[in-house]
C-alpha positions as CSV (number, residue, x, y, z in Angstrom):
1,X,-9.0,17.2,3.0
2,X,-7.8,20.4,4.9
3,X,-7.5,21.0,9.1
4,X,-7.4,24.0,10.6
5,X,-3.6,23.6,11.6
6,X,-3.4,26.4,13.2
7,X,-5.9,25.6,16.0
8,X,-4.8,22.1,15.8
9,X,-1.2,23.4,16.7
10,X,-2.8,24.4,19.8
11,X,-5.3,21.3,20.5
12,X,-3.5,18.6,19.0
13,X,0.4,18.7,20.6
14,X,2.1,15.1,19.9
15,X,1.6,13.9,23.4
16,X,-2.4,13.3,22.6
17,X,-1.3,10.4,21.0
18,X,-0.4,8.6,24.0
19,X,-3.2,9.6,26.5
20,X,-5.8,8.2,23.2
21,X,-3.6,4.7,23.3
22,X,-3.3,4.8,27.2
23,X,-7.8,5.3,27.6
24,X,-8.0,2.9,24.7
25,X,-5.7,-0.2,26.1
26,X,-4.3,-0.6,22.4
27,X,-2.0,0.7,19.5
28,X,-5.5,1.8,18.0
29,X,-3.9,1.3,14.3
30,X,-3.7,4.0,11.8
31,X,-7.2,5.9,14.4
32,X,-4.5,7.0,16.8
33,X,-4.1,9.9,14.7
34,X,-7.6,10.8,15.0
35,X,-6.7,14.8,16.0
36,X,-5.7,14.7,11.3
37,X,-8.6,12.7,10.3
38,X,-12.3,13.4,9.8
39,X,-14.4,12.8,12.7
40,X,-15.7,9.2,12.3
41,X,-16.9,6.3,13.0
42,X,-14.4,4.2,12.1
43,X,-14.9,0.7,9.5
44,X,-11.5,-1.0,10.7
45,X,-10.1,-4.4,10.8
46,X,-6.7,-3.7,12.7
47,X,-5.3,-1.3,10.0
48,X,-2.1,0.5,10.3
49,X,1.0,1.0,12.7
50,X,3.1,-2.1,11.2
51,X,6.0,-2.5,12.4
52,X,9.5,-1.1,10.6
53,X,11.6,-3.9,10.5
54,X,15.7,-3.5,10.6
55,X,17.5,-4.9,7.4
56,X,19.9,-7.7,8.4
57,X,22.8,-6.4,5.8
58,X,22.5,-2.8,5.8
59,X,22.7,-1.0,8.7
60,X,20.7,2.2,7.7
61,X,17.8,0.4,6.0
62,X,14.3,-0.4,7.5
63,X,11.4,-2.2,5.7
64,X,7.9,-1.2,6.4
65,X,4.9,-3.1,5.2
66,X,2.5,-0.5,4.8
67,X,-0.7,-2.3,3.7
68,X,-1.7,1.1,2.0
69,X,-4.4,0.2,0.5
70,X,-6.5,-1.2,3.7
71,X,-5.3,2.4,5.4
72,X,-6.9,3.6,2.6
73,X,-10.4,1.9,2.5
74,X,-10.8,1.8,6.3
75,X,-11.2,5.9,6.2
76,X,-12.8,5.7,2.7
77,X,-15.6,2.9,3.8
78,X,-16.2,5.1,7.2
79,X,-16.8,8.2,5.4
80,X,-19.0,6.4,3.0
81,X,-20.8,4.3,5.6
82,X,-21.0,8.0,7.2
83,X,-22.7,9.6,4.4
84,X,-25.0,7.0,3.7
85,X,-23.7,5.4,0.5
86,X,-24.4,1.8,-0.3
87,X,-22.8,0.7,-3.3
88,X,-19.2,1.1,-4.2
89,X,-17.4,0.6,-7.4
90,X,-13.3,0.2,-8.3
91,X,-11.4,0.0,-10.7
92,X,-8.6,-2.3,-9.6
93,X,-5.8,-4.3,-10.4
94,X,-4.5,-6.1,-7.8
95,X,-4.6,-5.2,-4.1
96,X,-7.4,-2.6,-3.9
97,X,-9.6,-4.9,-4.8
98,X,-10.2,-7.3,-1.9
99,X,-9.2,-4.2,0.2
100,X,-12.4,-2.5,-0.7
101,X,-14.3,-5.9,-0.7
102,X,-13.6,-6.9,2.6
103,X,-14.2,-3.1,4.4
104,X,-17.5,-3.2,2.0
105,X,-18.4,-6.3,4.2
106,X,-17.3,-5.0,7.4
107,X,-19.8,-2.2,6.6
108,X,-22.2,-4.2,5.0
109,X,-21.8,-1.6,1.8
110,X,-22.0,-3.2,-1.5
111,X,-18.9,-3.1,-3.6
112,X,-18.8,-3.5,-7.5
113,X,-15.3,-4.1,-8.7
114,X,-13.9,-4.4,-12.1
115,X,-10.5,-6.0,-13.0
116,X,-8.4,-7.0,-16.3
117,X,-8.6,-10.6,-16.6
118,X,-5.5,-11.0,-16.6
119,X,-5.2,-10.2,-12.9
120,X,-3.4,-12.3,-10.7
121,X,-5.9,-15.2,-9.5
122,X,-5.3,-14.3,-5.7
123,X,-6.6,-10.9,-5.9
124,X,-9.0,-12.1,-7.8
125,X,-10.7,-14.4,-5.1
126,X,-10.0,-12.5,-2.7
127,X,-12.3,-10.0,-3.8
128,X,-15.0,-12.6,-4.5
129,X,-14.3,-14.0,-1.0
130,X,-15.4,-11.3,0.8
131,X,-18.8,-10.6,-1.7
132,X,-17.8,-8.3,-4.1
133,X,-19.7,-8.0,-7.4
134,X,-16.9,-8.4,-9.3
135,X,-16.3,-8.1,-13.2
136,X,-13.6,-9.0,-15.0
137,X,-12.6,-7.0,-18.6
138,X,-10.7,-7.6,-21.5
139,X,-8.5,-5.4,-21.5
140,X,-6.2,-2.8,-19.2
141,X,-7.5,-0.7,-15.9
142,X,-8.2,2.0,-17.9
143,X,-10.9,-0.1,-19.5
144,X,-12.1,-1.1,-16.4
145,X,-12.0,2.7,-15.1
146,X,-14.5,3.4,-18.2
147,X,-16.9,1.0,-17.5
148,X,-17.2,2.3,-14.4
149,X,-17.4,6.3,-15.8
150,X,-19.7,5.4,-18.3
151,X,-22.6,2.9,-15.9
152,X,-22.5,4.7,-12.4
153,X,-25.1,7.3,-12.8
154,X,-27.7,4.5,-14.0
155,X,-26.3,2.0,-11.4
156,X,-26.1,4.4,-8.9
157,X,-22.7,3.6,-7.8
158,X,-20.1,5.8,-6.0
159,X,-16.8,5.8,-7.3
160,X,-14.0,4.9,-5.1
161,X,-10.9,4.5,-7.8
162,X,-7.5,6.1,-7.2
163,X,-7.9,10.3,-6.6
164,X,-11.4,9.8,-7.2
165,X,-12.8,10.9,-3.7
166,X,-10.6,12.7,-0.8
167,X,-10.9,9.6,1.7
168,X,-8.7,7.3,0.8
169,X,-5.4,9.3,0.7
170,X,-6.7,10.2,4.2
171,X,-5.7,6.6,5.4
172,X,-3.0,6.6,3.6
173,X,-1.1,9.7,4.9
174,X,-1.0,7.8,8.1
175,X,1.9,5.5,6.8
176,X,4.0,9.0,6.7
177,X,3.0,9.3,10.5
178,X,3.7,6.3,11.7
179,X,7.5,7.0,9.7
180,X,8.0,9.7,11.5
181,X,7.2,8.2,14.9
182,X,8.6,5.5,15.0
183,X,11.8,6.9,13.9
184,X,11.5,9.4,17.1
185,X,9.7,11.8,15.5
186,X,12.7,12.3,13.0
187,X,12.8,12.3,9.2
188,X,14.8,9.6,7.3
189,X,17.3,10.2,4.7
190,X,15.0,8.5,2.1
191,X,12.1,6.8,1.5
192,X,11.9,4.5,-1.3
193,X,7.8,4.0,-2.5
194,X,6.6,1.1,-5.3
195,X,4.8,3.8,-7.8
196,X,1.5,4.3,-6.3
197,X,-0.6,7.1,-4.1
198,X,1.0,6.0,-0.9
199,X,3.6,8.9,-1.5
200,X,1.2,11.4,-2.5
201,X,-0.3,10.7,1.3
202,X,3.0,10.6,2.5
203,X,3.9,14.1,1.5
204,X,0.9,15.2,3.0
205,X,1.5,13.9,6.4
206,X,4.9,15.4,6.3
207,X,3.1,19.1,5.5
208,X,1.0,18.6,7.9
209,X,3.3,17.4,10.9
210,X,5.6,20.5,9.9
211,X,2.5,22.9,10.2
212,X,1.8,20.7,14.0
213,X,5.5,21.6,15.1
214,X,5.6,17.8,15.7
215,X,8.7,17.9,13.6
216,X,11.4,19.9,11.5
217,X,13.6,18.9,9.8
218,X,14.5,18.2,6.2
219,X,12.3,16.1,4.3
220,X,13.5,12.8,3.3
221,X,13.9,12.4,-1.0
222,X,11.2,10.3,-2.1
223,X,12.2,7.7,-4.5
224,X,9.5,6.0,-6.9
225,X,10.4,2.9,-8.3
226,X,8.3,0.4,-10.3
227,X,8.8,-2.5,-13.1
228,X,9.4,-1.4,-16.7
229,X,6.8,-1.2,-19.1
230,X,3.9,-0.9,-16.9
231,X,1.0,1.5,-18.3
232,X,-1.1,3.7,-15.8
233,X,-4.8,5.0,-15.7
234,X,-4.2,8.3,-13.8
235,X,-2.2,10.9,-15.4
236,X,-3.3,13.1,-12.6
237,X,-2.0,10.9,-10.0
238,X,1.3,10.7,-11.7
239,X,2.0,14.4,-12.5
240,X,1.4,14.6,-8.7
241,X,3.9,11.8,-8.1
242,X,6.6,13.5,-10.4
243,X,5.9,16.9,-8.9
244,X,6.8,15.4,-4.7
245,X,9.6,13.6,-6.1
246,X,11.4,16.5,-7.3
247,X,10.9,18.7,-4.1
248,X,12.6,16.7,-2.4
249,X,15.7,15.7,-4.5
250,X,14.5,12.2,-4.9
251,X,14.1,10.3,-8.3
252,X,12.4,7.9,-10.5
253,X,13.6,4.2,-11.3
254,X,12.3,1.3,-13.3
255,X,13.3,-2.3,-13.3
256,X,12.8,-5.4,-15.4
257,X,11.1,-8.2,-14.1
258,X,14.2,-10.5,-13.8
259,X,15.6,-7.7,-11.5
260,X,12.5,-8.0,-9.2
261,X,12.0,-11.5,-9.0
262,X,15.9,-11.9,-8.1
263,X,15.3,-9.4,-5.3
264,X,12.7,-11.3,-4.0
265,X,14.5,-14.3,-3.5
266,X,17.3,-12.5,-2.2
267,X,15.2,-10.6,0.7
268,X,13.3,-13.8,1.2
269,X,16.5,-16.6,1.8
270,X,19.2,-13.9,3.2
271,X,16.5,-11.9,5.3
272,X,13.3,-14.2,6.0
273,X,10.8,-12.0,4.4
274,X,9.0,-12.6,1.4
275,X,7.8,-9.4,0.1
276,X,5.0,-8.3,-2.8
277,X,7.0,-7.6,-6.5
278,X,6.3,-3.8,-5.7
279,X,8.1,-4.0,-2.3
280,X,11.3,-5.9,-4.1
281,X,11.0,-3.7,-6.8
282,X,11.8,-1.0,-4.1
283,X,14.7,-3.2,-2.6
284,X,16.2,-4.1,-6.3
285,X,16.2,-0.1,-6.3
286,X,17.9,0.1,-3.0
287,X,21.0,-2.3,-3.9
288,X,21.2,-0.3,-7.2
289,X,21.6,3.1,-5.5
290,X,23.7,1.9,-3.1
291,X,26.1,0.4,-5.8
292,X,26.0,3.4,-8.0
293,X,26.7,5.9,-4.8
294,X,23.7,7.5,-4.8
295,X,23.0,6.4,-1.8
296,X,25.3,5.1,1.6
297,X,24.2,2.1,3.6
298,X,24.9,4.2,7.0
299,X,22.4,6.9,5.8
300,X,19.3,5.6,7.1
301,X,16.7,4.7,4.0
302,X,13.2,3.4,4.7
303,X,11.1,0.8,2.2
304,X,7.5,0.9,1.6
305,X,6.2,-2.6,0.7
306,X,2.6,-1.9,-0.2
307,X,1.4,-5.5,-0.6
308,X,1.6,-9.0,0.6
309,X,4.2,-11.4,-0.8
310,X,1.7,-14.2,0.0
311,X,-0.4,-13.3,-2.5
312,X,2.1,-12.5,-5.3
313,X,2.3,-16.6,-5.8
314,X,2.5,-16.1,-9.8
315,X,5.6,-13.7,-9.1
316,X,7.4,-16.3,-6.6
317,X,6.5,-19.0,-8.7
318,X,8.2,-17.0,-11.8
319,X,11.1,-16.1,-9.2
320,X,12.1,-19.7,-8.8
321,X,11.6,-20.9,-12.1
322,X,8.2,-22.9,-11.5
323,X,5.2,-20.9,-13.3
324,X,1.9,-22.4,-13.2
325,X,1.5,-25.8,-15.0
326,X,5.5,-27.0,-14.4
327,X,5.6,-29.7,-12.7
328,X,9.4,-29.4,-11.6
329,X,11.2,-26.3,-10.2
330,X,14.4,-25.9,-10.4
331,X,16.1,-28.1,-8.3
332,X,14.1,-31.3,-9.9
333,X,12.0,-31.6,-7.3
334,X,8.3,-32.6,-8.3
335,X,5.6,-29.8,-7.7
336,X,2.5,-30.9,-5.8
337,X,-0.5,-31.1,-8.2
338,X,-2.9,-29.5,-5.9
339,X,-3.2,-27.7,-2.9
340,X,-4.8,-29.3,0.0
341,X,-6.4,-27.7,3.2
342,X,-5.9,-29.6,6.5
343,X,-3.8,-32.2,7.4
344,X,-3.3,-31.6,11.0
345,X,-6.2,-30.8,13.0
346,X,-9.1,-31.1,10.5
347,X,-8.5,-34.3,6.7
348,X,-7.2,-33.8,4.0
């Protein structure tokens, strides 16, 4: 998606951001930037501005939870919902599946989702949850991705998949404006992403806020971090990936699993905040670079935690030594068997 900056540079100063919240009595989520997105009517369930959270250790460090992927299908579902589409297919994962499903029903859009089967359960039902078709594959997303490629013209799906339509990174530059204002409309020294197209958005906020006047400055480096060994289905999305990081100085890092998962506990008992393995991937990469000298803990640093540590309960199972079908942890103390709901104000 392009703007014409230069007439928004004229239209669009800063300050239109707080007249929209002022007539609108609320924070208006990722839509207060509405003068940089396509003219819509927005499919949103409370998306966007998070809050950027001070590290209780490190003076210079802030975590954001950025919930990318619901940035990302709130403007993707509106433009679809726009043009008249009604049945949506992805390739997924993990997160981007129930985020599609649950805008599909806000929309009433049909969604078609295919997934590995060895997906984590929770995004798994989550998807189902909110009436996605969804498929599950032997095999890896790129399987999935083919399924797709190779049944949507006779199914007469549109394909929503990472870089496959212009929407979705729309929502998602939005995280890099709600950086940038809430750090007073002032860069960072560096912004640390779990591998994904969050950055790719991110970069193109920053162009675009530099091409506003709403700020200059240097650009923060970008570094990408993600857990060894894993495989992607987009070589297009990671060539762009590679290319931001080395404008800006930043850098690539990968970490075993054992690394991640001690992370998360760490950020979880000494900070009281249970983060997504991508997010404490990104703080296992923080600690690293800070220990190495890379980077200071005055300099200020900001982490992107693109999921929910909620529903990484495989991963903070595996983090305390209590995978699924143990019945103690750790500590010896006996696992329940089963999960009930209620207890307090409806039975058991």
């Amino acid at each position: 998606m392009r703007y014409d900056m230069a007439a928004l540079r004229l239209s669009a100063p800063r300050e239109n951001i707080l007249k929209r919240i002022a007539a609108a009595n609320t924070s208006l989520g990722m839509w207060r930037y509405a003068d940089v997105l396509p003219a819509v009517e927005p499919v949103t369930l409370g998306e966007g501005f998070t809050p950027m959270l001070r590290s209780r250790r490190y003076p210079g460090l802030f975590l954001k939870e950025v919930a990318s992927q619901r940035r990302g299908f709130s403007m993707a579902v509106s433009m679809a919902k726009h043009y008249g589409l009604k049945n949506l297919a992805l390739a997924s994962a993990g997160n981007a599946a129930g985020a599609l499903a649950a805008y599909a029903a806000a929309a009433q859009i049909a969604a078609y989702v295919f997934m590995p089967r060895d997906v984590p359960q929770a995004s798994y039902l989550e998807a189902v949850a909110y009436g996605a078709n969804v498929t599950l594959v032997e095999g890896s997303i790129s399987d999935c991705a083919r399924t797709i490629a190779e049944r949507k013209d006779a199914e007469g799906w549109f394909d929503v998949s990472c870089l496959k339509e212009p929407f979705r990174l729309e929502g998602e530059k939005t995280m890099g404006y709600e950086l940038v204002e809430q750090s007073g409309w002032r860069y960072p020294d560096a912004v640390l992403f779990p591998a994904g197209t969050g950055l790719i958005g991110t970069w193109k906020a920053f162009e675009e806020m530099e091409a506003l006047g709403w700020v200059s400055e240097k650009r923060p480096k970008m570094i990408v971090v993600q857990a060894s060994g894993i495989a992607h289905a987009d070589e297009l999305r990671d060539e762009l990936i590679l290319s931001i990081v080395q404008q800006s100085g930043g850098l690539t890092l990968d970490f075993e699993e054992g690394q991640i998962r001690t992370s998360l506990l760490d950020w979880a008992r000494l900070e009281g905040l249970i983060l997504s393995p991508e997010g404490a991937a990104a703080t296992a990469a923080y600690d690293h670079l800070i220990v190495d000298g890379r980077l200071s803990s005055e300099e200020k640093v900001v982490i992107f935690d693109n999921g929910a540590g909620s529903k990484s309960g495989d991963a903070i199972a595996a983090a305390i030594q209590s995978p699924s079908g143990v019945e103690k942890d750790h500590r010896g103390v006996t696992l329940p068997s089963r999960y009930r709901v209620g207890g307090i104000i409806t039975p058991q």
